[in-house]
py3Dmol code that shows the C-alpha trace and the ligand (Angstrom):
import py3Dmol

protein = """\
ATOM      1  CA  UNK A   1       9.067 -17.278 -15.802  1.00  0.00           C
ATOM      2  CA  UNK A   2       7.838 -18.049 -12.455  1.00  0.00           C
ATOM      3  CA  UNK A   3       6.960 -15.301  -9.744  1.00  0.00           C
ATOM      4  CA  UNK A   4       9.959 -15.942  -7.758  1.00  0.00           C
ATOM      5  CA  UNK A   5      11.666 -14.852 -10.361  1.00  0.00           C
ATOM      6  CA  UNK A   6      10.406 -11.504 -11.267  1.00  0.00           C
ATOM      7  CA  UNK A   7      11.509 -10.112  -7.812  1.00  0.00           C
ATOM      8  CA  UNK A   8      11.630  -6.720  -8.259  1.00  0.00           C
ATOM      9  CA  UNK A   9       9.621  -4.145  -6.509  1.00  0.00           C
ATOM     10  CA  UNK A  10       8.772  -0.975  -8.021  1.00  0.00           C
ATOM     11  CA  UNK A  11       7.239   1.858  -6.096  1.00  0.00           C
ATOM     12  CA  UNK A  12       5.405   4.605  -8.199  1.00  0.00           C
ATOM     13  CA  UNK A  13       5.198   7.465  -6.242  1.00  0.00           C
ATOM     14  CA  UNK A  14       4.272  11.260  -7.741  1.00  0.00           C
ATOM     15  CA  UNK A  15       6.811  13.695  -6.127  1.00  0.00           C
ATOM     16  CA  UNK A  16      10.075  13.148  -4.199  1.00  0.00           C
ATOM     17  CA  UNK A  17       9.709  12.085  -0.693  1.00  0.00           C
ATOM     18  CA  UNK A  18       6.440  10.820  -1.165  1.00  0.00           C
ATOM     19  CA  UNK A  19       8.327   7.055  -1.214  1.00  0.00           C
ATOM     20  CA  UNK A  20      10.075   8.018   1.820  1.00  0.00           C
ATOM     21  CA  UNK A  21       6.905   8.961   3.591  1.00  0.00           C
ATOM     22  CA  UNK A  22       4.810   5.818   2.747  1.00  0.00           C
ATOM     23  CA  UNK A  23       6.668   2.712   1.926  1.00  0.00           C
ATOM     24  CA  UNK A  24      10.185   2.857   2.188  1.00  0.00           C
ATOM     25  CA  UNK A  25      10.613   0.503   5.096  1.00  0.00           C
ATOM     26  CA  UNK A  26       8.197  -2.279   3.690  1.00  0.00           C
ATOM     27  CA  UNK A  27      10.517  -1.753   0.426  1.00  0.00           C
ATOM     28  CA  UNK A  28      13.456  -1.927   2.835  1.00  0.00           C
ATOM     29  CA  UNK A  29      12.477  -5.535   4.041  1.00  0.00           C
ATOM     30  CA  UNK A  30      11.651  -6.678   0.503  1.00  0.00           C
ATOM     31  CA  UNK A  31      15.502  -5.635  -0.237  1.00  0.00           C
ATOM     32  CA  UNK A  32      16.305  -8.215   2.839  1.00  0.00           C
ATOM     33  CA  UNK A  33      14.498 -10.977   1.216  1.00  0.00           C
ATOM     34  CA  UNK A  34      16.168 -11.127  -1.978  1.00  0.00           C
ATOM     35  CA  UNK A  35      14.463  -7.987  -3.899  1.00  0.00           C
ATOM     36  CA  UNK A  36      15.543  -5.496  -5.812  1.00  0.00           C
ATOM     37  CA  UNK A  37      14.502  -2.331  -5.274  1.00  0.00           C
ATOM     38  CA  UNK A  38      13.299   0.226  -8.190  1.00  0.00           C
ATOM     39  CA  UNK A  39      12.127   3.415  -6.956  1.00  0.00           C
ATOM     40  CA  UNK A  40      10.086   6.041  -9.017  1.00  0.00           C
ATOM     41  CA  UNK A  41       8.658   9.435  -9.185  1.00  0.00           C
ATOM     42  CA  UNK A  42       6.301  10.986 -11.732  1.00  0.00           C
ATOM     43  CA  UNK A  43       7.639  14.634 -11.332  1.00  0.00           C
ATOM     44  CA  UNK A  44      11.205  16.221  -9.829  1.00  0.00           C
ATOM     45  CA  UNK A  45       9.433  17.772  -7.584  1.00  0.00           C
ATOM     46  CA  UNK A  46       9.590  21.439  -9.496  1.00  0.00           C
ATOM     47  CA  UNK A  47       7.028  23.463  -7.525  1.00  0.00           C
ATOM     48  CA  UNK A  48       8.561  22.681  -4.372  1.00  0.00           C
ATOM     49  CA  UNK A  49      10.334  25.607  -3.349  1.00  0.00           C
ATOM     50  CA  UNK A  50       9.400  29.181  -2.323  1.00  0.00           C
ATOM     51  CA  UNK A  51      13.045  30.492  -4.149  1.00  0.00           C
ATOM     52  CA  UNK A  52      14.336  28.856  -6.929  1.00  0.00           C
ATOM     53  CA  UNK A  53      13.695  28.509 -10.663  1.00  0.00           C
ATOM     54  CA  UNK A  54      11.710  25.161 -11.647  1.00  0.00           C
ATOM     55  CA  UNK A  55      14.515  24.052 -13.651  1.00  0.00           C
ATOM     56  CA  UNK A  56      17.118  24.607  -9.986  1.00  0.00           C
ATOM     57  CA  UNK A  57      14.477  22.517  -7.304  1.00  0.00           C
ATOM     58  CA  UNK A  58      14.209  20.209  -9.935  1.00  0.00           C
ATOM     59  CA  UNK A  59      17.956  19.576 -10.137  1.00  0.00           C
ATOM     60  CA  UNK A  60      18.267  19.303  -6.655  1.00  0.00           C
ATOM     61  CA  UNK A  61      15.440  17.077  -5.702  1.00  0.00           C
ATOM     62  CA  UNK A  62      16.318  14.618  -8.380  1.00  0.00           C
ATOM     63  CA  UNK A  63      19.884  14.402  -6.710  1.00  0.00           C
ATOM     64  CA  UNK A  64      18.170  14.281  -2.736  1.00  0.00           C
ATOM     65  CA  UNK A  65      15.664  11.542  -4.959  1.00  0.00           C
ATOM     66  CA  UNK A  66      18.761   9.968  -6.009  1.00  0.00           C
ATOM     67  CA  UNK A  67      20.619   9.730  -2.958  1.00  0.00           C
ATOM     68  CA  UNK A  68      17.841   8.599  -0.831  1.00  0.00           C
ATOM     69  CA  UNK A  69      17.714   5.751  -3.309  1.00  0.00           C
ATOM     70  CA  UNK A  70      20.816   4.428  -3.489  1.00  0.00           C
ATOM     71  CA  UNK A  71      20.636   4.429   0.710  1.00  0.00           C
ATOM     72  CA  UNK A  72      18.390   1.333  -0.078  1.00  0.00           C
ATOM     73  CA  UNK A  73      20.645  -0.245  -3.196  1.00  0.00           C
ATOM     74  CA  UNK A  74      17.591   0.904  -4.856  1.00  0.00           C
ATOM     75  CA  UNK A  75      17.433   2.488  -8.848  1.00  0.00           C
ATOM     76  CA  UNK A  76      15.790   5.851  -9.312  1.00  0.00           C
ATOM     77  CA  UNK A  77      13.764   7.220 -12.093  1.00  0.00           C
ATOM     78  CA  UNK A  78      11.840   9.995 -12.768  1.00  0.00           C
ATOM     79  CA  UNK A  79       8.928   9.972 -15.775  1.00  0.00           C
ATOM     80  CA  UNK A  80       9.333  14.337 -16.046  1.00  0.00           C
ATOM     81  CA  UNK A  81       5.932  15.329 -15.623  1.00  0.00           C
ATOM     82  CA  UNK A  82       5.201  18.196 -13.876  1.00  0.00           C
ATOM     83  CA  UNK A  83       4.078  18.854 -10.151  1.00  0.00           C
ATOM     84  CA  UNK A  84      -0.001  20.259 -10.108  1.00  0.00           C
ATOM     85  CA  UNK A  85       0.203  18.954 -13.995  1.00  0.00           C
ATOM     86  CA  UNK A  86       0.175  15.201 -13.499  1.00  0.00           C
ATOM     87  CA  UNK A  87      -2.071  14.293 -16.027  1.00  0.00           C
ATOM     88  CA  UNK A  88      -4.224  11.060 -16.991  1.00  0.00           C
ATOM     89  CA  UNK A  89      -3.390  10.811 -20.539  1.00  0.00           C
ATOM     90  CA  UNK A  90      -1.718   8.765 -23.470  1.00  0.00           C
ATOM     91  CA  UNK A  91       1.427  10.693 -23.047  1.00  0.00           C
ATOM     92  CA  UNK A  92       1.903   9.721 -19.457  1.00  0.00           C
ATOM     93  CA  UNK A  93       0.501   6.465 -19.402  1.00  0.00           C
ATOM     94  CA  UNK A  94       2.541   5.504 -22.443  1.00  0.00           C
ATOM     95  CA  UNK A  95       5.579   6.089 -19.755  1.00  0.00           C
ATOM     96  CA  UNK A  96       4.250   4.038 -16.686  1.00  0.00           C
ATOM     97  CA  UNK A  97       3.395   1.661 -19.122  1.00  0.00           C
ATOM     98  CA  UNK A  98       6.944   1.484 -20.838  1.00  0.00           C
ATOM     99  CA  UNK A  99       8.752   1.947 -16.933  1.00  0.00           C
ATOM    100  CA  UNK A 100       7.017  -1.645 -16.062  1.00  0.00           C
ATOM    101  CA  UNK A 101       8.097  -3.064 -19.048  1.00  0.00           C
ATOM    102  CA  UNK A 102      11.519  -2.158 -18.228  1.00  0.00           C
ATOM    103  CA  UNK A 103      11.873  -3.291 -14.776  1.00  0.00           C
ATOM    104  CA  UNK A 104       9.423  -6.158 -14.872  1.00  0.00           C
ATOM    105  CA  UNK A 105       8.042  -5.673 -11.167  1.00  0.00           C
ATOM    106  CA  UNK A 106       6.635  -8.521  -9.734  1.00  0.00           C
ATOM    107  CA  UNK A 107       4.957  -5.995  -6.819  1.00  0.00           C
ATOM    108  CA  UNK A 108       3.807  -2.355  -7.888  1.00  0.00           C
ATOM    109  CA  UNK A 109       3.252   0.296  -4.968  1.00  0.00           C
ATOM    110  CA  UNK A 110       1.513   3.464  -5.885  1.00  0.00           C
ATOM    111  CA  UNK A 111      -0.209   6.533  -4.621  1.00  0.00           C
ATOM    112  CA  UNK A 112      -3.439   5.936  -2.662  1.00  0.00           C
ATOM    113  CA  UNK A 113      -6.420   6.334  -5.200  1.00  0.00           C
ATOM    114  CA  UNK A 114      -7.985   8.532  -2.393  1.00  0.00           C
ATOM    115  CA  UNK A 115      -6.157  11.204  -1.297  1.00  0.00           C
ATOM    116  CA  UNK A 116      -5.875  15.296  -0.571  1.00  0.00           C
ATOM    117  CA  UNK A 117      -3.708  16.205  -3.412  1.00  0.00           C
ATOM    118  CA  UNK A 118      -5.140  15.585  -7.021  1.00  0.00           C
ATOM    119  CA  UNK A 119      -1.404  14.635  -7.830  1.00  0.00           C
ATOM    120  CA  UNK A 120      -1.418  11.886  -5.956  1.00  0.00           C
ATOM    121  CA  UNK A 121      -4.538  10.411  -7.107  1.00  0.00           C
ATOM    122  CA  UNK A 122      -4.157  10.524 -10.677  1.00  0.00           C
ATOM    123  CA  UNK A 123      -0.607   8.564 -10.193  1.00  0.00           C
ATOM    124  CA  UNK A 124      -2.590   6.317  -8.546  1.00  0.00           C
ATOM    125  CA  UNK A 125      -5.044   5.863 -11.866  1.00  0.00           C
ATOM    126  CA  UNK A 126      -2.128   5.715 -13.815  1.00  0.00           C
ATOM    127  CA  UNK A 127      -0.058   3.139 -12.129  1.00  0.00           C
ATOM    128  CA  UNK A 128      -3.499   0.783 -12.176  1.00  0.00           C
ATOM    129  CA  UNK A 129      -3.673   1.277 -15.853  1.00  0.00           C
ATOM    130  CA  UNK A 130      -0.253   0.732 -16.213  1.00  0.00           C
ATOM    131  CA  UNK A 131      -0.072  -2.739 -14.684  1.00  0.00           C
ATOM    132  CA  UNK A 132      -3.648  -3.801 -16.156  1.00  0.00           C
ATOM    133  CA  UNK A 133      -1.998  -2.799 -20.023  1.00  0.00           C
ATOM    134  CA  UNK A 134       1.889  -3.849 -19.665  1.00  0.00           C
ATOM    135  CA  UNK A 135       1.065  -6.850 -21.327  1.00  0.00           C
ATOM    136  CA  UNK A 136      -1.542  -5.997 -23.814  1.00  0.00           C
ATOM    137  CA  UNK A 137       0.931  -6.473 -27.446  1.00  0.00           C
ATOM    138  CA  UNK A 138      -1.105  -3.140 -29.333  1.00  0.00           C
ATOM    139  CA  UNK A 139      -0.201  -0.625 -26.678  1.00  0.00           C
ATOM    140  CA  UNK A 140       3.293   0.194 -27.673  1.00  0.00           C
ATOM    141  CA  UNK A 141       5.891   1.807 -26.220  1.00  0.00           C
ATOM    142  CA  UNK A 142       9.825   1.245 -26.571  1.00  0.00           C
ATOM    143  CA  UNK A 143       9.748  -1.889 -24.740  1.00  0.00           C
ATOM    144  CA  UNK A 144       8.170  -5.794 -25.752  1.00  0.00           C
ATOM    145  CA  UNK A 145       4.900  -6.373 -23.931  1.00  0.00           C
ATOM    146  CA  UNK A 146       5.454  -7.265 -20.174  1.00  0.00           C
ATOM    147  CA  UNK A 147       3.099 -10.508 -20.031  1.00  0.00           C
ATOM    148  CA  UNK A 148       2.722 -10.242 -16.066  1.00  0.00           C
ATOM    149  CA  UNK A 149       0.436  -8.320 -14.297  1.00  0.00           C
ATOM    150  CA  UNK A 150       1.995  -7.446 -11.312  1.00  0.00           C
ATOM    151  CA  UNK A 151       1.008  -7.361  -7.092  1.00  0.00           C
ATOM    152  CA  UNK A 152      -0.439  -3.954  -6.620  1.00  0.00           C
ATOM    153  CA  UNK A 153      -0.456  -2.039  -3.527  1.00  0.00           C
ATOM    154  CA  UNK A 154      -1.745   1.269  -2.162  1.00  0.00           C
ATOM    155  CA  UNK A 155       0.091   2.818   0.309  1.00  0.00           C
ATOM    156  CA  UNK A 156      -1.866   4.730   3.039  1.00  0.00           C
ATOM    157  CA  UNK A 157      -3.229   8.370   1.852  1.00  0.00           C
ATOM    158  CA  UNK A 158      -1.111  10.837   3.159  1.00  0.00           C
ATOM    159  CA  UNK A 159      -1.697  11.883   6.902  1.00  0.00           C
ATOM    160  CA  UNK A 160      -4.166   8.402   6.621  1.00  0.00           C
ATOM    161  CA  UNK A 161      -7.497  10.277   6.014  1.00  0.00           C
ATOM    162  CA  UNK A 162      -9.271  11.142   2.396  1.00  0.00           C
ATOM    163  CA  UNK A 163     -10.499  14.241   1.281  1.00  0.00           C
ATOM    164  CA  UNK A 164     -13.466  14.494   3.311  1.00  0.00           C
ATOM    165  CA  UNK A 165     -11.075  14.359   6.678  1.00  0.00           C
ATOM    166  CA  UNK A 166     -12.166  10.513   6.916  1.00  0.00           C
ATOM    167  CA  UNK A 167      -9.541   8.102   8.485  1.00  0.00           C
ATOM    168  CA  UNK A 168      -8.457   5.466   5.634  1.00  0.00           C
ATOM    169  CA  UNK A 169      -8.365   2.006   7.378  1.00  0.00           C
ATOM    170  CA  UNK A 170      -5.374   0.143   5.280  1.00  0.00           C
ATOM    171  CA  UNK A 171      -6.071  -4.026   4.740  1.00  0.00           C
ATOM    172  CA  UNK A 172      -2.937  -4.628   5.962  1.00  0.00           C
ATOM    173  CA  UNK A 173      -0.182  -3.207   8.446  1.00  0.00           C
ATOM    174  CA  UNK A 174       4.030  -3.937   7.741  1.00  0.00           C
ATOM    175  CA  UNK A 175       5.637  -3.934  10.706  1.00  0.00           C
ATOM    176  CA  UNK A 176       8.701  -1.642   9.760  1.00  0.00           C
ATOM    177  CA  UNK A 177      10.191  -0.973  13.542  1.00  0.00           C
ATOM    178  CA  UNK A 178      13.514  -2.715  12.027  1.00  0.00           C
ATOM    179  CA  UNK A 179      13.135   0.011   9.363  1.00  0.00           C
ATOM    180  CA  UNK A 180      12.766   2.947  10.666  1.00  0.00           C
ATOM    181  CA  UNK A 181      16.131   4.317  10.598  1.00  0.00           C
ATOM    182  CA  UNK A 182      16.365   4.357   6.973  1.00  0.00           C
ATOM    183  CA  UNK A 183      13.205   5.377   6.586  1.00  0.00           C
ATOM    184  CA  UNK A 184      14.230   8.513   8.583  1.00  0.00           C
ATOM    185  CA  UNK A 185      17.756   8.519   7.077  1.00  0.00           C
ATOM    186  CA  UNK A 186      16.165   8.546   3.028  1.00  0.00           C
ATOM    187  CA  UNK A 187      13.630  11.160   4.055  1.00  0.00           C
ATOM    188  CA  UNK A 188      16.568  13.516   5.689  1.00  0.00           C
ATOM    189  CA  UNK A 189      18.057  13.101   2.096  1.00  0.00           C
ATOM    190  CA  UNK A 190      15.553  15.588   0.687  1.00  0.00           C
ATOM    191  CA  UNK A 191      17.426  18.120   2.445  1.00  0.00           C
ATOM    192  CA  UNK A 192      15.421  20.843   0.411  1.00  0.00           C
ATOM    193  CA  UNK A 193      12.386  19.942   2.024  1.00  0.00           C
ATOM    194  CA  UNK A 194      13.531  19.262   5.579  1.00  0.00           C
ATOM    195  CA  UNK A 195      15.220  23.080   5.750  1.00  0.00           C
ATOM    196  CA  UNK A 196      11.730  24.403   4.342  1.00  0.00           C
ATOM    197  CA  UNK A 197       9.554  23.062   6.788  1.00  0.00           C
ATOM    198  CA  UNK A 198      12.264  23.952   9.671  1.00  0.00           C
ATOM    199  CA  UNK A 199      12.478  27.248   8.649  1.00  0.00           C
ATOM    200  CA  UNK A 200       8.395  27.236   8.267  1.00  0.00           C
ATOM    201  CA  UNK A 201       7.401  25.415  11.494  1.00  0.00           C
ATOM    202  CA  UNK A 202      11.177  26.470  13.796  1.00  0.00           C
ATOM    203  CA  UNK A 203      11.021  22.746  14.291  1.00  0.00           C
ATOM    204  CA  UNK A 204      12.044  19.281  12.482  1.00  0.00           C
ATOM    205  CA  UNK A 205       8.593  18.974  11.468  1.00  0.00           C
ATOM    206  CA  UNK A 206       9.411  17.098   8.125  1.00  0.00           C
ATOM    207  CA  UNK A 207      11.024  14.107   9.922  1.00  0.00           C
ATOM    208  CA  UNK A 208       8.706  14.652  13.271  1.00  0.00           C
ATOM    209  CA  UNK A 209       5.779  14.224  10.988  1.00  0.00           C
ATOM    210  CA  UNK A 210       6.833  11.262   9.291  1.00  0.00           C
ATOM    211  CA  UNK A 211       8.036   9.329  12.632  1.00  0.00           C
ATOM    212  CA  UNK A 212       4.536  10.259  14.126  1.00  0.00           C
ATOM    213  CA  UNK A 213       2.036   8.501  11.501  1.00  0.00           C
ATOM    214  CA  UNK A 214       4.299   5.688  11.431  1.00  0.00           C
ATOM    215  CA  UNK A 215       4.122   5.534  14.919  1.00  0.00           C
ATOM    216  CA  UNK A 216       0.137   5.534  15.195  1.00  0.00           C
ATOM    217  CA  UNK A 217       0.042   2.944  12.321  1.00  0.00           C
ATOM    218  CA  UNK A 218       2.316   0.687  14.240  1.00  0.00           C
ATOM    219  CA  UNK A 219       0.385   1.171  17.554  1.00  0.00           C
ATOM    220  CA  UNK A 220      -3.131   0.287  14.864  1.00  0.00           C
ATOM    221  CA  UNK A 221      -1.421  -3.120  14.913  1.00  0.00           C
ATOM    222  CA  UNK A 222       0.410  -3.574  18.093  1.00  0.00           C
ATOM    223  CA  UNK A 223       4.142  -2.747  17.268  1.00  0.00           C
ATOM    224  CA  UNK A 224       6.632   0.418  17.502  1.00  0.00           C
ATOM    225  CA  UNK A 225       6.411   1.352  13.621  1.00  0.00           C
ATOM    226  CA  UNK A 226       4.266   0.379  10.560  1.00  0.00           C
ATOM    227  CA  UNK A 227       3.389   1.186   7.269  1.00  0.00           C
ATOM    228  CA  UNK A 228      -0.252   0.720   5.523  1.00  0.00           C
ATOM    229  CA  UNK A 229      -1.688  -0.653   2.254  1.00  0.00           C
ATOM    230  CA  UNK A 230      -4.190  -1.700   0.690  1.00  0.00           C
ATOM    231  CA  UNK A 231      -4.091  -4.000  -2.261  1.00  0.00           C
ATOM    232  CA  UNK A 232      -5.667  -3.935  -5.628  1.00  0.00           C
ATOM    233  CA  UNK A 233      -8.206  -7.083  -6.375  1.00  0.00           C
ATOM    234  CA  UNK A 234      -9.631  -6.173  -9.213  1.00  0.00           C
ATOM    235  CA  UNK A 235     -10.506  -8.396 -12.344  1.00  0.00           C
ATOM    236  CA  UNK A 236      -6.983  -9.380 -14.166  1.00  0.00           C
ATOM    237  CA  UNK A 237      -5.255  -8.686 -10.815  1.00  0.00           C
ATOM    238  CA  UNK A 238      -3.536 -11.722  -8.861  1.00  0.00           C
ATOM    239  CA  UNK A 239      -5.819 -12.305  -5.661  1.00  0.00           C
ATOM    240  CA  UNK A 240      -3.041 -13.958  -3.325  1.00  0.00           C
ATOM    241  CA  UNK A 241      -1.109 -11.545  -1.005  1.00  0.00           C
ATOM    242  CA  UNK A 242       2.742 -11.583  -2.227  1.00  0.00           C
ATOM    243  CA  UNK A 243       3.635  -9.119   0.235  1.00  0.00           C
ATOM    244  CA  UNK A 244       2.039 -10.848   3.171  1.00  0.00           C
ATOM    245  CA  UNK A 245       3.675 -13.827   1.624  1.00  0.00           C
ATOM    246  CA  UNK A 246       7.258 -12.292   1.414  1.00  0.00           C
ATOM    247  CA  UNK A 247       7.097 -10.834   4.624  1.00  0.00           C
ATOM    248  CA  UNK A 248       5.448 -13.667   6.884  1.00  0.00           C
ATOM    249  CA  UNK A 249       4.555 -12.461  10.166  1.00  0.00           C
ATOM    250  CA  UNK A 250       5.536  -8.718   9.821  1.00  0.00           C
ATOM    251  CA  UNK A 251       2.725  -8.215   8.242  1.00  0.00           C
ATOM    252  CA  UNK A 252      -0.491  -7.949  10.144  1.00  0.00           C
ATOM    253  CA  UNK A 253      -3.538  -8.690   7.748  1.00  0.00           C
ATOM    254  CA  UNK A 254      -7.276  -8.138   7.821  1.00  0.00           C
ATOM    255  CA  UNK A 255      -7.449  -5.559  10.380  1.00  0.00           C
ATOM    256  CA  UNK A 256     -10.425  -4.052  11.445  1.00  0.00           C
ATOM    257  CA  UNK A 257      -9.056  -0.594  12.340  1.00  0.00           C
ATOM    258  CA  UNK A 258     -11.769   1.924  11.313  1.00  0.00           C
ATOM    259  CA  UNK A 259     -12.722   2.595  14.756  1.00  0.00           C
ATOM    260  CA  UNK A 260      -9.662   3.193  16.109  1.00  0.00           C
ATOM    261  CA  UNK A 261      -8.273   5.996  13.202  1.00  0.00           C
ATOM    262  CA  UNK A 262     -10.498   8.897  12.083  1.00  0.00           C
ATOM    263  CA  UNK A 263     -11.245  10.694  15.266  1.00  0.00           C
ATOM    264  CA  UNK A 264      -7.540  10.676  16.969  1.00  0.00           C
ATOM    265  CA  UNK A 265      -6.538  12.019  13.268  1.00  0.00           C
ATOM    266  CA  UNK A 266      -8.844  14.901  12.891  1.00  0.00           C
ATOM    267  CA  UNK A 267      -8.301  15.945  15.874  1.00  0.00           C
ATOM    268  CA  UNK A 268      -4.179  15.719  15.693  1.00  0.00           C
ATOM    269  CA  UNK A 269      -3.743  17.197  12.166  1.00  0.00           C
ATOM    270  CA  UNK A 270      -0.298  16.678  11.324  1.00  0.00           C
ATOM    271  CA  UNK A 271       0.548  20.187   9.827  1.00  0.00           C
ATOM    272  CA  UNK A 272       2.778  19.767   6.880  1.00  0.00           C
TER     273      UNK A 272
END
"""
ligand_1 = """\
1
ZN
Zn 3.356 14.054 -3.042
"""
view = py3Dmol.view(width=600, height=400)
view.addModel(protein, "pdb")
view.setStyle({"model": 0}, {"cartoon": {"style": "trace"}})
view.addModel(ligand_1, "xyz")
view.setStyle({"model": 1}, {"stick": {}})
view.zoomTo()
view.show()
């Protein structure tokens, strides 16, 4: 099978919105050029919610998970683990593993490996695993081997900066200006956590936030709106650059942008 023909992107993301916040619009363009869309998250998003039962939010997000999906003509799954509880184990590698077999991605986007939130960077371990050992025959899951290992992105670390505070400079900048208003629209879906931070912050800080770091990573290469990524290059990875290929010129590689993040970040903490 050649790689025109696996043409599905899959985004691995750990909780509900986190898609919406990082690479929606990049997976928005993909869906332009021919794509198909797969969206995932590793948990339902259970611990986010001051009121309700685990078993209620997690109803509820799955649905606003859902619907923000299908705005794009994209699938959604979830893999059930739990938020705070995302784990690097067999368990939960055996379903990454057996979620790529099933939708045969030709591009993977994941979790940054460096970020604040411990869930976020042990999705990223797992989704690297995942894509290194779809196609090794002795793992087994409930699907055949996928014999492919697939494009791997990062998508920026939330708010752009690691744990230390430290702007993340991404390899690569989409331009998703075009994008932005379903970016906007899918994150408005999670209605549970828009009305949360509104009541919180007596502002639309949930969408506010999201429209602001696209906006500085857009201005980092030039245009209204971007998203950031890095990709994975190491050994058993493909080297070439499939989004930069798909996209042509939206995509601004190479960019030397560690001077120009950090600072402005730290000092502008987005507050969600
Ligand atoms: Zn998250």
């Amino acid at each position: 099978m050649s790689l025109k023909e696996k043409n599905t992107a899959l985004a691995i993301v750990a909780h509900p919105d986190d898609a919406e916040l990082t690479c929606v619009g990049s997976l928005a363009l993909l869906k332009d050029r021919g794509w198909q869309i797969a969206l995932a998250t590793m948990t339902p998003g259970d611990c986010g919610t001051a009121l309700l039962s685990r078993e209620e939010i997690s109803h509820i997000r799955k649905d606003e998970a859902a619907n923000a999906a299908s705005l794009l003509g994209a699938s959604y799954h979830c893999l059930e683990c739990e938020d705070i509880f995302i784990t690097y184990d067999k368990p939960t590698l055996i379903k990454v593993i057996e979620l790529i077999r099933k939708t045969q991605p030709g591009m993977v986007f994941t979790m940054s490996p460096d970020c604040y939130m411990v869930d976020h960077e042990t999705t990223s371990k797992l989704v690297r695993t995942a894509c290194f050992s779809a196609g090794i025959k002795n793992v087994k899951t409930g699907s055949p081997p996928f014999f492919h290992t697939p494009h791997l992105y990062y998508v920026d670390a939330m708010e752009g900066i690691n744990k230390y505070g430290q702007g993340i400079s991404p390899a690569m900048i989409v331009d998703i200006s075009s994008k932005i208003s379903i970016k906007e629209d899918m994150l408005a879906c999670h209605a549970s956590q828009r009305e949360w931070l509104r009541t919180h912050h007596g502002m639309d800080e949930y969408i506010h936030a999201m429209r602001r770091f696209a906006a500085q990573r857009g201005a980092d290469a030039g245009v209204p709106f971007g998203e950031g990524f890095r990709q994975h290059l190491g050994h058993a990875f493909p080297k070439n650059n499939l989004l930069s290929q798909e996209l042509g010129i939206l995509v601004k590689e190479s960019m030397n942008l560690a001077n120009t993040l950090g600072n402005e970040i730290i000092s502008n903490k987005p507050s969600f």
